[in-house]
mmCIF file of the N, C-alpha and C atoms, coordinates in Angstrom:
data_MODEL
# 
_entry.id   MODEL 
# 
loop_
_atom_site.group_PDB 
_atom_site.id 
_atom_site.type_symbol 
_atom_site.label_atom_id 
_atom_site.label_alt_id 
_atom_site.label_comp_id 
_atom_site.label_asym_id 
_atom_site.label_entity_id 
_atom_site.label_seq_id 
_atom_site.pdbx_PDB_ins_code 
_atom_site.Cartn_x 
_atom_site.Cartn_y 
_atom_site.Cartn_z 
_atom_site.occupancy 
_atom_site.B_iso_or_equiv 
_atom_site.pdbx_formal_charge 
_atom_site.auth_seq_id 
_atom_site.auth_comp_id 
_atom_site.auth_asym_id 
_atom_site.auth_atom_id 
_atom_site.pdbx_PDB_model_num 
ATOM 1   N N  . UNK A 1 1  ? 0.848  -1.177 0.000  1.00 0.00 ? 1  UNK A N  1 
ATOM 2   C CA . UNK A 1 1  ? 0.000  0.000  0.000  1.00 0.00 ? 1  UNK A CA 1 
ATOM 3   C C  . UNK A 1 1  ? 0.893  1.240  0.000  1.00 0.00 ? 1  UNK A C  1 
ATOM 4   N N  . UNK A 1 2  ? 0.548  2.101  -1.000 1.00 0.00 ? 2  UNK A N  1 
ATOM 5   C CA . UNK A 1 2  ? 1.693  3.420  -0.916 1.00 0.00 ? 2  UNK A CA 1 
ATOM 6   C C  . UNK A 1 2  ? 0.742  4.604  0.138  1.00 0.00 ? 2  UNK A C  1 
ATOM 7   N N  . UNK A 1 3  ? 1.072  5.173  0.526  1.00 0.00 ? 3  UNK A N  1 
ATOM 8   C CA . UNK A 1 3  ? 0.356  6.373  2.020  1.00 0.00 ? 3  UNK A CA 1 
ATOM 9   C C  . UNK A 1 3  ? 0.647  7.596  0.862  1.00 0.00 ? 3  UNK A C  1 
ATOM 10  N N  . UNK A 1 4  ? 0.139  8.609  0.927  1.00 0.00 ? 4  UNK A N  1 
ATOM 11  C CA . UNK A 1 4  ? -0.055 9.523  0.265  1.00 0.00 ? 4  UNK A CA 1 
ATOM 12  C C  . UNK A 1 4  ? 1.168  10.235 1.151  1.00 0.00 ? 4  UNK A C  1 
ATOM 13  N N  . UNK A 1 5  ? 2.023  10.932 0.321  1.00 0.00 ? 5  UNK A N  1 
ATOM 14  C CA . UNK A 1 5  ? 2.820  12.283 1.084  1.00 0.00 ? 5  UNK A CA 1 
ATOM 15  C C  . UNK A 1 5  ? 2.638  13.003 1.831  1.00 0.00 ? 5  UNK A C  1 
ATOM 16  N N  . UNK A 1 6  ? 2.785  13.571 3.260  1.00 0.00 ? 6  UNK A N  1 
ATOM 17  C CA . UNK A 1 6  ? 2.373  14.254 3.442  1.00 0.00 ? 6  UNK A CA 1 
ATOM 18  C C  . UNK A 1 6  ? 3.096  15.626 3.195  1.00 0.00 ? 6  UNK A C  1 
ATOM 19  N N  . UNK A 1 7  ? 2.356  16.584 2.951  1.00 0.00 ? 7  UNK A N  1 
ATOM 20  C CA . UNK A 1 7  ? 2.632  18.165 2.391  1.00 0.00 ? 7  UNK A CA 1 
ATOM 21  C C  . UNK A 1 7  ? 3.436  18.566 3.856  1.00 0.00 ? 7  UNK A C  1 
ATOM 22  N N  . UNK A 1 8  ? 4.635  19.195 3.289  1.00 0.00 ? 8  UNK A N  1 
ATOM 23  C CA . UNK A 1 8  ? 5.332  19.289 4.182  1.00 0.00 ? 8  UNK A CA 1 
ATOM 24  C C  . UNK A 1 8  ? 5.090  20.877 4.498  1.00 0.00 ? 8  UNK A C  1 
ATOM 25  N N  . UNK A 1 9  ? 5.203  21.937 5.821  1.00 0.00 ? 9  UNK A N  1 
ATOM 26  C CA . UNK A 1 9  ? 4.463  23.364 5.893  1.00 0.00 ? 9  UNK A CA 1 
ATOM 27  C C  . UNK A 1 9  ? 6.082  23.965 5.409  1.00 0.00 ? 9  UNK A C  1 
ATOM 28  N N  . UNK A 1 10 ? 6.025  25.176 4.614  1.00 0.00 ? 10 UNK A N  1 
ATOM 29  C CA . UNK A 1 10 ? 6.665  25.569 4.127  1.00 0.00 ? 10 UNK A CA 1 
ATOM 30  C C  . UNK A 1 10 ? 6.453  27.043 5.258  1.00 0.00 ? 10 UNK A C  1 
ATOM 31  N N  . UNK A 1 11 ? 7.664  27.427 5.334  1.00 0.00 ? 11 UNK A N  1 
ATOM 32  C CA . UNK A 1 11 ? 8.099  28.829 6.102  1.00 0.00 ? 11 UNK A CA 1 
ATOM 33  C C  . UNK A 1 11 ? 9.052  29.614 4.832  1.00 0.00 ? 11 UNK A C  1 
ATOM 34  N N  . UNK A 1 12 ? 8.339  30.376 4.225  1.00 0.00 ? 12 UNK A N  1 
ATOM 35  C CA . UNK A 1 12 ? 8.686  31.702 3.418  1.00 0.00 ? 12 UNK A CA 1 
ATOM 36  C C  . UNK A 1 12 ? 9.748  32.475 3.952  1.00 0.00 ? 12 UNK A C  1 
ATOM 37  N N  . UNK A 1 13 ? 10.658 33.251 3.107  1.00 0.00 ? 13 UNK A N  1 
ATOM 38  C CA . UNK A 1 13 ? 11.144 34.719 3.628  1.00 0.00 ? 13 UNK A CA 1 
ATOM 39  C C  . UNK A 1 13 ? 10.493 35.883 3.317  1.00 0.00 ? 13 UNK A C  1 
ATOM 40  N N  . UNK A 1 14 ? 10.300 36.912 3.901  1.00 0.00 ? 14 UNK A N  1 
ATOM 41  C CA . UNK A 1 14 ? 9.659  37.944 3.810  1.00 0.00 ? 14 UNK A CA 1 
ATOM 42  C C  . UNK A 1 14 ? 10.666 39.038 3.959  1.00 0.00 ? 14 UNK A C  1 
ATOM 43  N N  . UNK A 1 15 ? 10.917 40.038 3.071  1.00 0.00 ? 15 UNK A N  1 
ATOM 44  C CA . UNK A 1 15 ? 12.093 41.265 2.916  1.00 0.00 ? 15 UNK A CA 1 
ATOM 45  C C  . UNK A 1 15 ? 11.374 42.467 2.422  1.00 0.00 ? 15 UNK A C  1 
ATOM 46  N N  . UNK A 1 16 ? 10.699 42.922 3.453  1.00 0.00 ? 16 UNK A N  1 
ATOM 47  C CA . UNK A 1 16 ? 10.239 44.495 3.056  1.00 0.00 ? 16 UNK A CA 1 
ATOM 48  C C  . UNK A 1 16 ? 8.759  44.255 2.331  1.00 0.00 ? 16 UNK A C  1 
ATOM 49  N N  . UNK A 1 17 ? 7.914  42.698 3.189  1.00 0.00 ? 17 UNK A N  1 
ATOM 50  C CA . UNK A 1 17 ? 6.582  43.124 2.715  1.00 0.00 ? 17 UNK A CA 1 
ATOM 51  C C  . UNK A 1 17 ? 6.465  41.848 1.575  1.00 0.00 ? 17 UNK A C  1 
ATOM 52  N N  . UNK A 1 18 ? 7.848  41.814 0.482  1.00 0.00 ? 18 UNK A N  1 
ATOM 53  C CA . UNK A 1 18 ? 7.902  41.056 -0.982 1.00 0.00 ? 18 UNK A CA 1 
ATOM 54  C C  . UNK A 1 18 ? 8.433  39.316 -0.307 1.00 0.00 ? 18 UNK A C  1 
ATOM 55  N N  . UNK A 1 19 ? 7.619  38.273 -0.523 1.00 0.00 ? 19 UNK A N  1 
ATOM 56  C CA . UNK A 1 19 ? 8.190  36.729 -0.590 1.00 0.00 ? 19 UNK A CA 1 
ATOM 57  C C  . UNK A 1 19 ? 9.032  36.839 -1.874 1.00 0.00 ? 19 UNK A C  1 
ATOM 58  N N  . UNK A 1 20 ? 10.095 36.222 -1.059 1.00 0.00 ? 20 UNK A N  1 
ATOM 59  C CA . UNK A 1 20 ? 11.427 35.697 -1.461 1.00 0.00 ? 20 UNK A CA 1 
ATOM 60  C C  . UNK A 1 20 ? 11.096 34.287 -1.980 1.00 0.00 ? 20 UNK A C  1 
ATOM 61  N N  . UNK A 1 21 ? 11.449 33.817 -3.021 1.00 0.00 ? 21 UNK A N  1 
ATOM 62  C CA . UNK A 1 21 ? 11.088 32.607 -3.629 1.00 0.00 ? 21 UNK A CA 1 
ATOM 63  C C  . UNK A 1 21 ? 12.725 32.148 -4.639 1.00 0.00 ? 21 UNK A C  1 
ATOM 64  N N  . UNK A 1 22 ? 13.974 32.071 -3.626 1.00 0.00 ? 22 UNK A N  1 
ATOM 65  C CA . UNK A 1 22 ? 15.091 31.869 -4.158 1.00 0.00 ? 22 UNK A CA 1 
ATOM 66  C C  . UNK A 1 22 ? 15.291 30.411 -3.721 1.00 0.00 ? 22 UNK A C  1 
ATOM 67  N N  . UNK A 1 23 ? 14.671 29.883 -3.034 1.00 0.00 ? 23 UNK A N  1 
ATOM 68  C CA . UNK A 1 23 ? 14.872 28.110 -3.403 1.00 0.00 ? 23 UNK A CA 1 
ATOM 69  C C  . UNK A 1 23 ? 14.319 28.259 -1.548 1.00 0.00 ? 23 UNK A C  1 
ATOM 70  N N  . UNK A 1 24 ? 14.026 26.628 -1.617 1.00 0.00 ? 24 UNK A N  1 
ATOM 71  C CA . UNK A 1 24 ? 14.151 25.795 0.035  1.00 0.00 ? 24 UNK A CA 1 
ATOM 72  C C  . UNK A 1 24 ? 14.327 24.562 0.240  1.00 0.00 ? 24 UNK A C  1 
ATOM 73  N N  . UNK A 1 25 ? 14.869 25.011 1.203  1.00 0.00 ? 25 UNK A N  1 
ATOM 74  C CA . UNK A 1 25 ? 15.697 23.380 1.881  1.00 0.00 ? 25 UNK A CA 1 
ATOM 75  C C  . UNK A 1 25 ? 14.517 22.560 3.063  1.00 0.00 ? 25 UNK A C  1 
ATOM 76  N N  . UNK A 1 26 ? 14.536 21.653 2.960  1.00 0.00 ? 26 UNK A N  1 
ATOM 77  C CA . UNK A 1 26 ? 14.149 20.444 4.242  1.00 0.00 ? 26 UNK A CA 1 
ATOM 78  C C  . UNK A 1 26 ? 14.528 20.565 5.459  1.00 0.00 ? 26 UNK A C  1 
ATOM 79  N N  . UNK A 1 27 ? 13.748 20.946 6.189  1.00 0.00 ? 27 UNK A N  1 
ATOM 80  C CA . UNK A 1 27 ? 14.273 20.502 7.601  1.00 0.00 ? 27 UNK A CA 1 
ATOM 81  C C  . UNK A 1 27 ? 13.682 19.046 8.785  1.00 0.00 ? 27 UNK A C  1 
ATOM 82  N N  . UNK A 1 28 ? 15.077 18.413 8.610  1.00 0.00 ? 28 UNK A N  1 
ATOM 83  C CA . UNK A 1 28 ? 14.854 17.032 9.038  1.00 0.00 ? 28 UNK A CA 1 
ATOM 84  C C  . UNK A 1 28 ? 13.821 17.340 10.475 1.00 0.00 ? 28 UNK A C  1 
ATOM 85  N N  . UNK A 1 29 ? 13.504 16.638 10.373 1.00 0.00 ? 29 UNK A N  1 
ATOM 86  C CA . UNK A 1 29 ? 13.025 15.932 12.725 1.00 0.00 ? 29 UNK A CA 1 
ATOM 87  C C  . UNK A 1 29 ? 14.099 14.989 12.892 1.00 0.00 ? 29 UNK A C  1 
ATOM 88  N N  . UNK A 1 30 ? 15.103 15.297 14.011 1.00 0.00 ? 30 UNK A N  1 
ATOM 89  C CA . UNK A 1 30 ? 16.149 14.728 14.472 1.00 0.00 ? 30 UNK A CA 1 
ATOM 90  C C  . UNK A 1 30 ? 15.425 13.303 14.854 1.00 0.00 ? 30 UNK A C  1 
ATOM 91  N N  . UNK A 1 31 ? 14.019 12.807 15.591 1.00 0.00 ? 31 UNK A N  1 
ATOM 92  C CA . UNK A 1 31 ? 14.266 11.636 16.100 1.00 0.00 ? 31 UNK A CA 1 
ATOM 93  C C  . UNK A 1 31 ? 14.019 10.571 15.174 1.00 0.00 ? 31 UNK A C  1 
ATOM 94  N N  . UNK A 1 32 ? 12.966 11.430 13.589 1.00 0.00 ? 32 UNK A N  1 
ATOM 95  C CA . UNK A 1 32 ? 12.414 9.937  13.037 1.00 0.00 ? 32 UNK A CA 1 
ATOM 96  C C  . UNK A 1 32 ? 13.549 10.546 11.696 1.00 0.00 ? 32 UNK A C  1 
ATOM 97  N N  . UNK A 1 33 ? 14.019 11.547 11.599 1.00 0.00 ? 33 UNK A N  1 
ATOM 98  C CA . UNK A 1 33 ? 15.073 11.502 10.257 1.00 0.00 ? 33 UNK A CA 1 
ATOM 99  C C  . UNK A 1 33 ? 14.176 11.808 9.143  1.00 0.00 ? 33 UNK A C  1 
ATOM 100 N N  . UNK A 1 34 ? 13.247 12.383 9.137  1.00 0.00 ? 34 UNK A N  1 
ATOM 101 C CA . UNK A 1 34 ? 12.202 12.700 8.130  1.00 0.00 ? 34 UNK A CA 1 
ATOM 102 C C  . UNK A 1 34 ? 12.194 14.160 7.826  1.00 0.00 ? 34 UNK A C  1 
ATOM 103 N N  . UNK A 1 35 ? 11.754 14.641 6.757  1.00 0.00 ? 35 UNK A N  1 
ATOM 104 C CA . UNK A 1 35 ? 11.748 16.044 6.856  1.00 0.00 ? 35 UNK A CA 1 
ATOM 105 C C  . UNK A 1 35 ? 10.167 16.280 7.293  1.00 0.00 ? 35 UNK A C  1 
ATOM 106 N N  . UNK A 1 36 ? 10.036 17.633 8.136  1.00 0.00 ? 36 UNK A N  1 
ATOM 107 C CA . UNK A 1 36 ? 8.723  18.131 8.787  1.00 0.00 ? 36 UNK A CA 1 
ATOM 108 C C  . UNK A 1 36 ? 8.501  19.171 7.793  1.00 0.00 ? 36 UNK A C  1 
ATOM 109 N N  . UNK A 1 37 ? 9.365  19.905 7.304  1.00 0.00 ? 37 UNK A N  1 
ATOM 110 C CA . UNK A 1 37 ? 9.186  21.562 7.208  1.00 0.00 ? 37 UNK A CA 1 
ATOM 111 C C  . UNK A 1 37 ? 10.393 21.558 5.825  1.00 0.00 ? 37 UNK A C  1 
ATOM 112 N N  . UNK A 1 38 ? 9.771  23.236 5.375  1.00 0.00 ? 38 UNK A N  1 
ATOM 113 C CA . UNK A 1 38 ? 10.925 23.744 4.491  1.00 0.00 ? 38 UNK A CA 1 
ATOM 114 C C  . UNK A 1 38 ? 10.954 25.199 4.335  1.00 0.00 ? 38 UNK A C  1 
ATOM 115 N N  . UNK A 1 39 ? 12.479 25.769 4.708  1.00 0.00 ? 39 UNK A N  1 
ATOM 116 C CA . UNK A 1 39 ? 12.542 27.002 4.905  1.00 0.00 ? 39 UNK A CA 1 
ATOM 117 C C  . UNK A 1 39 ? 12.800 27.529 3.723  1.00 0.00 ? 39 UNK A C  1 
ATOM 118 N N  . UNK A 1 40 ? 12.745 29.106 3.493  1.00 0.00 ? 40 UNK A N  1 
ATOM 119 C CA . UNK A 1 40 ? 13.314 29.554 2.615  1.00 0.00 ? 40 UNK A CA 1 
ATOM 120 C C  . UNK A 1 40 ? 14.791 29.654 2.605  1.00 0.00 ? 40 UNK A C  1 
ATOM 121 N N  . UNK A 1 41 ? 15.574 29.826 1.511  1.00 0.00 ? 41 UNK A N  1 
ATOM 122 C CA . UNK A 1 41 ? 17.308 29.694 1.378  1.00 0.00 ? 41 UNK A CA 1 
ATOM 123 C C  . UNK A 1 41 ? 17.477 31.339 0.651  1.00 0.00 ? 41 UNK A C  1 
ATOM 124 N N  . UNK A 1 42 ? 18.082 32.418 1.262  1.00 0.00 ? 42 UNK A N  1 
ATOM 125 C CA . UNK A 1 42 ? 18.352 33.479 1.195  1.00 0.00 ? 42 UNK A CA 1 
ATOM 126 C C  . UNK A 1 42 ? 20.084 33.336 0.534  1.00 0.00 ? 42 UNK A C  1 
ATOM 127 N N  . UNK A 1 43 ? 20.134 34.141 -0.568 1.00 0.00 ? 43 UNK A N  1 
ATOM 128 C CA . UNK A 1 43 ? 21.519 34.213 -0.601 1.00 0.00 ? 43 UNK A CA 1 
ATOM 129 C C  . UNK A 1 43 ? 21.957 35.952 -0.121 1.00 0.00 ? 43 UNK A C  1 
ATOM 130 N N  . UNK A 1 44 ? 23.408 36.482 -0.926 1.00 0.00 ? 44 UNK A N  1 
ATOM 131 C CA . UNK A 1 44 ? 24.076 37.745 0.083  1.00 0.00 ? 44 UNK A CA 1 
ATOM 132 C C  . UNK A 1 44 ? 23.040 39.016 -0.484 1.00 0.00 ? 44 UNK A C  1 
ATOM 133 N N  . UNK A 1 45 ? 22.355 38.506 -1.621 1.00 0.00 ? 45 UNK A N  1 
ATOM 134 C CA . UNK A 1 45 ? 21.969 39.631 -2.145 1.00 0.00 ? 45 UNK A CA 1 
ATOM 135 C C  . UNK A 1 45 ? 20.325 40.072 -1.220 1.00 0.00 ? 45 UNK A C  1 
ATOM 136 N N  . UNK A 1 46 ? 19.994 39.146 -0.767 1.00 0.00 ? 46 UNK A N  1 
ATOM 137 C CA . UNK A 1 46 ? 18.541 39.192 0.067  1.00 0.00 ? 46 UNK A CA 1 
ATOM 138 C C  . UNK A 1 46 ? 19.265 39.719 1.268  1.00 0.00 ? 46 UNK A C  1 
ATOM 139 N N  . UNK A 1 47 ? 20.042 39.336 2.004  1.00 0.00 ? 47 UNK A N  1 
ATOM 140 C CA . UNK A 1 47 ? 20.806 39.801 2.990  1.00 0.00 ? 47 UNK A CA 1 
ATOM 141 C C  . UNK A 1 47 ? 20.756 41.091 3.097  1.00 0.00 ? 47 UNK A C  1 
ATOM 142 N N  . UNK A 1 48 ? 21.568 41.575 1.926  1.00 0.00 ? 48 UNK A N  1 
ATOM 143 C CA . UNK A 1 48 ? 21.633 43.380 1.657  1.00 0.00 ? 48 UNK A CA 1 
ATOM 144 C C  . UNK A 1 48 ? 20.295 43.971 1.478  1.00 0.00 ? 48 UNK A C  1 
ATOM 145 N N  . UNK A 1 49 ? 19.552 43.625 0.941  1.00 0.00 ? 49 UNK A N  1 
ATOM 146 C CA . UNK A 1 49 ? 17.942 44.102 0.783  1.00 0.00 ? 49 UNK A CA 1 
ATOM 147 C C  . UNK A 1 49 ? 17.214 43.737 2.417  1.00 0.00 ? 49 UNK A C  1 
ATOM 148 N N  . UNK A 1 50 ? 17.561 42.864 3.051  1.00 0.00 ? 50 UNK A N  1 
ATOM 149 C CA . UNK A 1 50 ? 16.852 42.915 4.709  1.00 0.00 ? 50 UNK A CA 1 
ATOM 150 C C  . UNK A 1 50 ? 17.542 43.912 5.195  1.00 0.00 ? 50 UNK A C  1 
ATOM 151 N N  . UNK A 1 51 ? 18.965 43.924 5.260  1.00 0.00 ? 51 UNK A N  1 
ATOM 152 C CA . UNK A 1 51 ? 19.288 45.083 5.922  1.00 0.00 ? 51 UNK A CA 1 
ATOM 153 C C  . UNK A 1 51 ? 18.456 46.304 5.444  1.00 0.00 ? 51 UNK A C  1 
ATOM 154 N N  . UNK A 1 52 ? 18.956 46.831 4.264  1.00 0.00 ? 52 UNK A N  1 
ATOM 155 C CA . UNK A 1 52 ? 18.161 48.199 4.006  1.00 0.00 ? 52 UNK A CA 1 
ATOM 156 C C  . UNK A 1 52 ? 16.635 47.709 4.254  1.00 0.00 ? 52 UNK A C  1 
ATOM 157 N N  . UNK A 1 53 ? 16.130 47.380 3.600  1.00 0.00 ? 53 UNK A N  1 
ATOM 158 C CA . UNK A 1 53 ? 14.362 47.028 4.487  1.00 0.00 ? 53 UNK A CA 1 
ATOM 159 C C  . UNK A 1 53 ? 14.037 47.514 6.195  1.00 0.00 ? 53 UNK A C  1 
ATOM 160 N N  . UNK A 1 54 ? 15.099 46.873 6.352  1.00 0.00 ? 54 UNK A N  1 
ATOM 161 C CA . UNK A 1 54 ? 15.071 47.327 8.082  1.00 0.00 ? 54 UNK A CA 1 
ATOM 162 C C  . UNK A 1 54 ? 15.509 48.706 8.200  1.00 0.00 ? 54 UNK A C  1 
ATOM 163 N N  . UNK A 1 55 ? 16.544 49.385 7.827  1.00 0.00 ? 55 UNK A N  1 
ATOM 164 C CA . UNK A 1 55 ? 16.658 50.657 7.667  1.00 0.00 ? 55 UNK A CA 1 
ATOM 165 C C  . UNK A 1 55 ? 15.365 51.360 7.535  1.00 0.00 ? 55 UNK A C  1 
ATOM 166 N N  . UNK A 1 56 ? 14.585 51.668 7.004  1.00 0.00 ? 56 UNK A N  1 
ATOM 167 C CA . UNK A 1 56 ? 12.925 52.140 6.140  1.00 0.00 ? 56 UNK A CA 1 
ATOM 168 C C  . UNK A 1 56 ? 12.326 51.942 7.575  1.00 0.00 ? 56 UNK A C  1 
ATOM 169 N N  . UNK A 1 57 ? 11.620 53.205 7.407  1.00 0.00 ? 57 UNK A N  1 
ATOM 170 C CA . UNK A 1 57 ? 10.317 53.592 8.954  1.00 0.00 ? 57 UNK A CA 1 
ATOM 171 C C  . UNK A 1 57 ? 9.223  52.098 8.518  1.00 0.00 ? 57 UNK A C  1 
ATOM 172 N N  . UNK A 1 58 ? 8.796  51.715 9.220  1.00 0.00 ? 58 UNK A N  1 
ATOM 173 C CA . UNK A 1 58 ? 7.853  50.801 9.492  1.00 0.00 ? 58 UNK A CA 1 
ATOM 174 C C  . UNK A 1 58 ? 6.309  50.940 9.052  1.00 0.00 ? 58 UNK A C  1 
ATOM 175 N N  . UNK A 1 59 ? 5.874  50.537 8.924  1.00 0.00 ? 59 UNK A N  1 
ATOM 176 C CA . UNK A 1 59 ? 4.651  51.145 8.474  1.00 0.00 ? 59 UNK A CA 1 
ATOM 177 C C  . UNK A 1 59 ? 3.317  51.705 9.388  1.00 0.00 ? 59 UNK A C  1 
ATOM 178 N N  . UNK A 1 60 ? 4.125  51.464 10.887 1.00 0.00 ? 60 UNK A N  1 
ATOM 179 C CA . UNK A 1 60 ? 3.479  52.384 11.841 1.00 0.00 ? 60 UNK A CA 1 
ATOM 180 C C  . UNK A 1 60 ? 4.339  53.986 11.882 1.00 0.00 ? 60 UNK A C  1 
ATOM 181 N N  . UNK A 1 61 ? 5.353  54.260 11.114 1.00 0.00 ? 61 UNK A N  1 
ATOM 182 C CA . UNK A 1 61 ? 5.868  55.331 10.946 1.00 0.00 ? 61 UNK A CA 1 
ATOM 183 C C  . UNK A 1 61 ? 7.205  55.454 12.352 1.00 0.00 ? 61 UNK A C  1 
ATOM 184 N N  . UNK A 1 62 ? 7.355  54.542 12.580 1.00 0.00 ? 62 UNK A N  1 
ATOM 185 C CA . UNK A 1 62 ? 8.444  54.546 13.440 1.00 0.00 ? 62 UNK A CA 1 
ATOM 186 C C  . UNK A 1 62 ? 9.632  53.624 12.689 1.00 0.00 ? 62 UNK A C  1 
ATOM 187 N N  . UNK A 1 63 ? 10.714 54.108 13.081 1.00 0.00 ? 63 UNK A N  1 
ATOM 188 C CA . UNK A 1 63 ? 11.755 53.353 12.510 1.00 0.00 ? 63 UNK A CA 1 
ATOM 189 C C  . UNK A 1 63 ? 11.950 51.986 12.829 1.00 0.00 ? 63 UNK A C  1 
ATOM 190 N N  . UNK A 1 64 ? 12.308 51.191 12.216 1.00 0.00 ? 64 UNK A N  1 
ATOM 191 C CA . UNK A 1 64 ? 12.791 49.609 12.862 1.00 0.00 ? 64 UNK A CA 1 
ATOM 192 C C  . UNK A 1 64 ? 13.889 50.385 13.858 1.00 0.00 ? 64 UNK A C  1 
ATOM 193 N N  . UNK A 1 65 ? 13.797 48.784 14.549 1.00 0.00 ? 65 UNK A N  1 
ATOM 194 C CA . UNK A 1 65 ? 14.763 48.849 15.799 1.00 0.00 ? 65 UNK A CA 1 
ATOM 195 C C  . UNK A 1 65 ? 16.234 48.465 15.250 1.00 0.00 ? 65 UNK A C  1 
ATOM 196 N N  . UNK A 1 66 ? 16.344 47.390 14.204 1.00 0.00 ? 66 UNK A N  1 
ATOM 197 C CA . UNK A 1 66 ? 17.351 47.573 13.927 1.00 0.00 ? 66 UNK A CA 1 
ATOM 198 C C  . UNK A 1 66 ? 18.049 48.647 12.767 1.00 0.00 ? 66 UNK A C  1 
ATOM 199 N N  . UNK A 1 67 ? 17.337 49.648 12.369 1.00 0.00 ? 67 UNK A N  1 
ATOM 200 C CA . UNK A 1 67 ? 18.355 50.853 11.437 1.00 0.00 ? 67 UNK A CA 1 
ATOM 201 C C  . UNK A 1 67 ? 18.746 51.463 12.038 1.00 0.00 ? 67 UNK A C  1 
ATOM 202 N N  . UNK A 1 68 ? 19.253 51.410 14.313 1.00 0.00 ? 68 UNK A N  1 
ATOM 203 C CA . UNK A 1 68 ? 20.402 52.080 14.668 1.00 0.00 ? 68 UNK A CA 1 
ATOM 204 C C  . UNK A 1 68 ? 21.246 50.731 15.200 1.00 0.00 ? 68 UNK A C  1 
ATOM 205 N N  . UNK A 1 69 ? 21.052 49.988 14.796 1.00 0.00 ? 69 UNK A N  1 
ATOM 206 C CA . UNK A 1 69 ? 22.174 48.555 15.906 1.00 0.00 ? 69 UNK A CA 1 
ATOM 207 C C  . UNK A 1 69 ? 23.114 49.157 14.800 1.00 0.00 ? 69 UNK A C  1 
ATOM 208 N N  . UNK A 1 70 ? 24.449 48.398 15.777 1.00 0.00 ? 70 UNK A N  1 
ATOM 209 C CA . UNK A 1 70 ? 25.861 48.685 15.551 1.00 0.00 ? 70 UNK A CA 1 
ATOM 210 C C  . UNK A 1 70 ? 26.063 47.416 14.567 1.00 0.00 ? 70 UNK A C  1 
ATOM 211 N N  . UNK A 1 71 ? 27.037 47.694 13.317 1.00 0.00 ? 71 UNK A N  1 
ATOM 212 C CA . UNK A 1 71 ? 26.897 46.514 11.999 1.00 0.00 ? 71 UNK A CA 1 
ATOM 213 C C  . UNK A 1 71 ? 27.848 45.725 13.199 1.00 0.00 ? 71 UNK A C  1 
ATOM 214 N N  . UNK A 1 72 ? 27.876 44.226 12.468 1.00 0.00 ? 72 UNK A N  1 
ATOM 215 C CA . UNK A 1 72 ? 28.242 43.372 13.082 1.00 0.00 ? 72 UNK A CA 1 
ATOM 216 C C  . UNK A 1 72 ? 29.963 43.208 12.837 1.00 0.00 ? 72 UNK A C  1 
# 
C-alpha cells in the first residue's frame, strides 16, 4: 500500500513586505530523520535588501529597531 505524502508546511522569507522565492531546503526531525518543514534559502543579495528594508520607517511610521544597531 503506498500512504499519500504528506505536504510538508513551508516557512517563506519575507524582505520588506515582498516573498522571497530563491529556493528551500528540508528541515529534518532529528528523532524519526524525516523532513517536517521547508525554509526559505536566502543568498548575500537578500541579505543586503533585509538590511536596508530594516533601515525604512515601518509602516506604523516609526523606525525599525534595527536601522540604529551597531553593523556586526
Amino acid at each position: 500500500m503506498v500512504l499519500a505524502q504528506e505536504k510538508l508546511v513551508h516557512y517563506p522569507m519575507v524582505i520588506g513586505g515582498e516573498t522571497i522565492t530563491t529556493g528551500s531546503e528540508d528541515i529534518i526531525e532529528p528523532a524519526t530523520g524525516k523532513p517536517f518543514a521547508t525554509v526559505a534559502l536566502g543568498t548575500k543579495a537578500d541579505v543586503d535588501r533585509a538590511v536596508e528594508a530594516a533601515k525604512k520607517p515601518s509602516l506604523l511610521g516609526q523606525p525599525s529597531p534595527m536601522a540604529s544597531a551597531a553593523p556586526l
